[in-house]
N, C-alpha and C positions, 0 to 999 in steps of 0.2 A: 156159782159164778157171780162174782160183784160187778154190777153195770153204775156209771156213772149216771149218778139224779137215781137212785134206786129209794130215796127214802122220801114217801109222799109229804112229808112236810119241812122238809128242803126248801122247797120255792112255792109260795100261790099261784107263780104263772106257767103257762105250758108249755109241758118241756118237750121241743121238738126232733125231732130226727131229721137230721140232712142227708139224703140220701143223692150223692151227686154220680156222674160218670165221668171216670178217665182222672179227673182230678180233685185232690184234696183242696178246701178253702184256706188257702199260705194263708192269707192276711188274718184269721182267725188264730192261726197256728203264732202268729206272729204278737199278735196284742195277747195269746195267754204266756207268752215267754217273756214280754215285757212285765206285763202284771208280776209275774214271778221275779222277778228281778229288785222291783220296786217292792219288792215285800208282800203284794199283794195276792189276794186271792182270783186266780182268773174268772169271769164267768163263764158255767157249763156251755158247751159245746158240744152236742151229740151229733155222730157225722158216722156215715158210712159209706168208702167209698170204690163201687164196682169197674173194674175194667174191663169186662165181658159183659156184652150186652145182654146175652143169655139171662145171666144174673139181675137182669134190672127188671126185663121180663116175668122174672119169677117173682119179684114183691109185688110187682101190677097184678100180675092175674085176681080175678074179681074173688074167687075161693080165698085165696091166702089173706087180702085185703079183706073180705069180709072176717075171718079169723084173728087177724089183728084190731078191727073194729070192736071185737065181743073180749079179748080177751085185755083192752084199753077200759070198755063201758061196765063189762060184768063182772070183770076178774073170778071167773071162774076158778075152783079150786081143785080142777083137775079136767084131765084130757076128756074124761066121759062125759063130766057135764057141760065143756065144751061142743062136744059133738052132738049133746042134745040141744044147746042154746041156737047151733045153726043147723039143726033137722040133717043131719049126714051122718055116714057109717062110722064108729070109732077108729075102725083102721086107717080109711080115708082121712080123716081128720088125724092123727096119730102123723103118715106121711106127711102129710103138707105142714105140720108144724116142726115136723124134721130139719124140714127142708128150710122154715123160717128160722131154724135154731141155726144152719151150718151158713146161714145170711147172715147171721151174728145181729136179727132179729127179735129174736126170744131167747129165754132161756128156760128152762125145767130147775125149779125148788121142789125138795124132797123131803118131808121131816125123817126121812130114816128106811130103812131096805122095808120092803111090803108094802110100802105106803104108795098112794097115787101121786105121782110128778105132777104138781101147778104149772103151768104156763103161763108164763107171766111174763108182762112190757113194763119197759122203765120211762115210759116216754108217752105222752098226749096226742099226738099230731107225726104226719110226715111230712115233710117237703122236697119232693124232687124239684133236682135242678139239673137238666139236661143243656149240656151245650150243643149247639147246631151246626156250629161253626169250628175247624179247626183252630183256627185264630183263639177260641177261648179255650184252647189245651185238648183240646178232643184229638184224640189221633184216628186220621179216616180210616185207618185200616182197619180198627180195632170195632170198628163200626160196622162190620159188614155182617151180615145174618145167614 
């Protein structure tokens, strides 16, 4: 799987993840369609965005978070020595990176069948952006737990 900003020497600065709810950032979407117009090349935009609150719950939880820390800092070159960098079970750690992969999260590189799957981020930083308010596109209903 090819992730946009996947190649560390792309940009020096850090490439974040907008992880919103309920709505995509238009005006983002809107300045890389101009840039493309003008010929131009847009800037990166990484952005994922949940409409199941459930879903937003699962990248907070302090485990996953702490695995996306180690696999940003260490890039470890496989699940095991992931699981050893945060002292927990491989299976455990195996699940929850599942789970960060169908977040569209992570992804697993492979050099070839036998081999151990990498877990790997394309991104530096995260930035939720939760709105509070239906006014800023949040639908209430979608909000309920």
């Amino acid at each position: 799987m090819t992730n946009p900003g996947t190649d560390p020497d792309e940009t020096t600065e850090n490439r974040i993840m907008h992880i919103r709810f309920a709505t995509g950032n238009a005006d983002r979407v809107e300045e890389a369609l101009a840039a493309l117009d003008r010929g131009d090349e847009p800037v990166p935009y990484l952005e994922r965005v949940y409409r199941d609150v459930d879903n937003l719950h699962r990248v907070t939880r302090p485990k996953n978070l702490e695995l996306l820390r180690v696999l940003a800092s260490e890039q470890p070159e496989s699940i095991r020595e992931t699981a050893r960098l945060v002292d927990r079970d491989v299976r455990q750690v195996h699940r929850n990176l599942e789970e960060l992969e169908e977040l569209d999260l992570i992804s697993f590189e492979s050099e070839g069948p036998g081999k151990p799957k990498r877990p790997h981020v394309w991104y530096d930083e995260i930035a939720v952006e939760l709105p509070l308010t239906a006014g800023d596109g949040a639908n209430e209903d979608s909000v309920e737990a």
